[in-house]
C-alpha positions in Angstrom: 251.7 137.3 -0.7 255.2 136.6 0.6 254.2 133.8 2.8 252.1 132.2 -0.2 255.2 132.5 -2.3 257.5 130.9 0.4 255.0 128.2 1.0 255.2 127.2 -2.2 259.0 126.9 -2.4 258.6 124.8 0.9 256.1 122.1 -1.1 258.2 121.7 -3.8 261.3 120.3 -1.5 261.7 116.7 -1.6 262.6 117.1 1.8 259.7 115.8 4.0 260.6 118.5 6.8 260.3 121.0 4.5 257.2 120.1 3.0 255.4 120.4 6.3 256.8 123.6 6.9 255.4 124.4 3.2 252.0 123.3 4.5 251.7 125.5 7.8 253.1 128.6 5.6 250.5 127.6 3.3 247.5 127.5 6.5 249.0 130.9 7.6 249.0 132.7 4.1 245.4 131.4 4.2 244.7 132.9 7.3 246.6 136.0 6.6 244.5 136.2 2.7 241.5 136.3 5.1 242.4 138.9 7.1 243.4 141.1 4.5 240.1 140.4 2.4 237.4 141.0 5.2 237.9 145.0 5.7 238.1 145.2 2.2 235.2 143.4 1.4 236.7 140.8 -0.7 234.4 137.5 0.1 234.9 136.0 -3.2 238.8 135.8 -1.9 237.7 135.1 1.7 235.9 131.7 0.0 238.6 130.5 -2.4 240.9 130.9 0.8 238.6 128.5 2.8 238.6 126.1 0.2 242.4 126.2 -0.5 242.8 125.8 3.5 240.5 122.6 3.2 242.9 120.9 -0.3 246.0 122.7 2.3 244.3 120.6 5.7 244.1 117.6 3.4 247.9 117.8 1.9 249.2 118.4 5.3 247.1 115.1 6.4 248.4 113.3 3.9 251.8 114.4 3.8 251.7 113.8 7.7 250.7 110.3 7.5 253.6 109.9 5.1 256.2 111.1 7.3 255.1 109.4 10.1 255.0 105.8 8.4 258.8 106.5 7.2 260.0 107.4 10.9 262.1 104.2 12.5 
Protein backbone atom coordinates (compact mmCIF):
# COMPACT_ATOMS: atom_id res chain seq x y z
CA UNK A 1 0.00 0.00 0.00
CA UNK A 2 2.94 2.29 0.55
CA UNK A 3 4.34 1.90 -2.83
CA UNK A 4 0.83 2.59 -4.35
CA UNK A 5 0.67 5.64 -2.24
CA UNK A 6 4.23 6.91 -3.34
CA UNK A 7 3.47 6.08 -6.85
CA UNK A 8 0.91 8.29 -6.88
CA UNK A 9 2.75 11.22 -5.46
CA UNK A 10 5.37 10.47 -8.27
CA UNK A 11 2.41 10.92 -11.24
CA UNK A 12 1.32 13.94 -9.97
CA UNK A 13 4.95 15.74 -10.45
CA UNK A 14 5.14 17.89 -13.38
CA UNK A 15 8.47 16.74 -13.46
CA UNK A 16 8.87 14.27 -16.37
CA UNK A 17 11.63 12.21 -14.35
CA UNK A 18 9.41 11.84 -11.67
CA UNK A 19 6.57 10.79 -13.50
CA UNK A 20 8.43 7.72 -14.82
CA UNK A 21 9.49 6.85 -11.53
CA UNK A 22 5.61 7.21 -10.57
CA UNK A 23 4.95 4.69 -13.31
CA UNK A 24 7.57 1.78 -12.37
CA UNK A 25 6.35 2.34 -8.51
CA UNK A 26 3.03 1.96 -9.90
CA UNK A 27 4.13 -1.60 -12.03
CA UNK A 28 5.77 -2.74 -8.78
CA UNK A 29 2.77 -2.00 -6.30
CA UNK A 30 0.94 -3.94 -9.03
CA UNK A 31 3.16 -6.69 -8.71
CA UNK A 32 3.52 -6.54 -5.07
CA UNK A 33 -0.90 -6.33 -4.86
CA UNK A 34 -0.46 -9.66 -6.64
CA UNK A 35 1.64 -11.27 -4.53
CA UNK A 36 -0.10 -10.37 -1.51
CA UNK A 37 -3.62 -11.43 -3.03
CA UNK A 38 -2.66 -15.04 -4.34
CA UNK A 39 -2.17 -16.84 -0.78
CA UNK A 40 -5.01 -15.19 0.27
CA UNK A 41 -7.16 -16.05 -2.33
CA UNK A 42 -8.08 -12.63 -3.44
CA UNK A 43 -8.48 -13.10 -7.46
CA UNK A 44 -11.00 -10.35 -7.76
CA UNK A 45 -7.88 -8.09 -6.56
CA UNK A 46 -5.34 -10.23 -8.54
CA UNK A 47 -7.66 -9.06 -11.89
CA UNK A 48 -8.20 -5.44 -11.15
CA UNK A 49 -4.31 -5.41 -10.60
CA UNK A 50 -3.71 -6.86 -14.14
CA UNK A 51 -5.89 -4.47 -15.57
CA UNK A 52 -4.46 -1.42 -13.70
CA UNK A 53 -0.85 -2.77 -14.81
CA UNK A 54 -2.24 -2.77 -18.56
CA UNK A 55 -3.87 1.46 -18.16
CA UNK A 56 -0.05 1.60 -15.92
CA UNK A 57 2.02 -0.16 -19.22
CA UNK A 58 -0.02 2.28 -21.39
CA UNK A 59 0.75 5.60 -19.27
CA UNK A 60 4.26 4.69 -18.92
CA UNK A 61 4.21 4.21 -23.00
CA UNK A 62 2.80 7.30 -23.42
CA UNK A 63 4.50 9.27 -20.90
CA UNK A 64 7.77 7.58 -22.44
CA UNK A 65 7.22 8.72 -25.87
CA UNK A 66 6.69 12.16 -24.45
CA UNK A 67 9.88 12.42 -22.79
CA UNK A 68 11.71 11.15 -25.44
CA UNK A 69 10.40 13.66 -28.12
CA UNK A 70 11.38 16.61 -25.62
CA UNK A 71 15.06 15.33 -25.16
CA UNK A 72 17.66 17.66 -27.45
Amino acid sequence: MVVTVIAAWLIGSQQPRRRMMGFWAFIASNVLWVIWGWPAQAYALIILQIALFALNLRGFKKNLHHHQSRKP
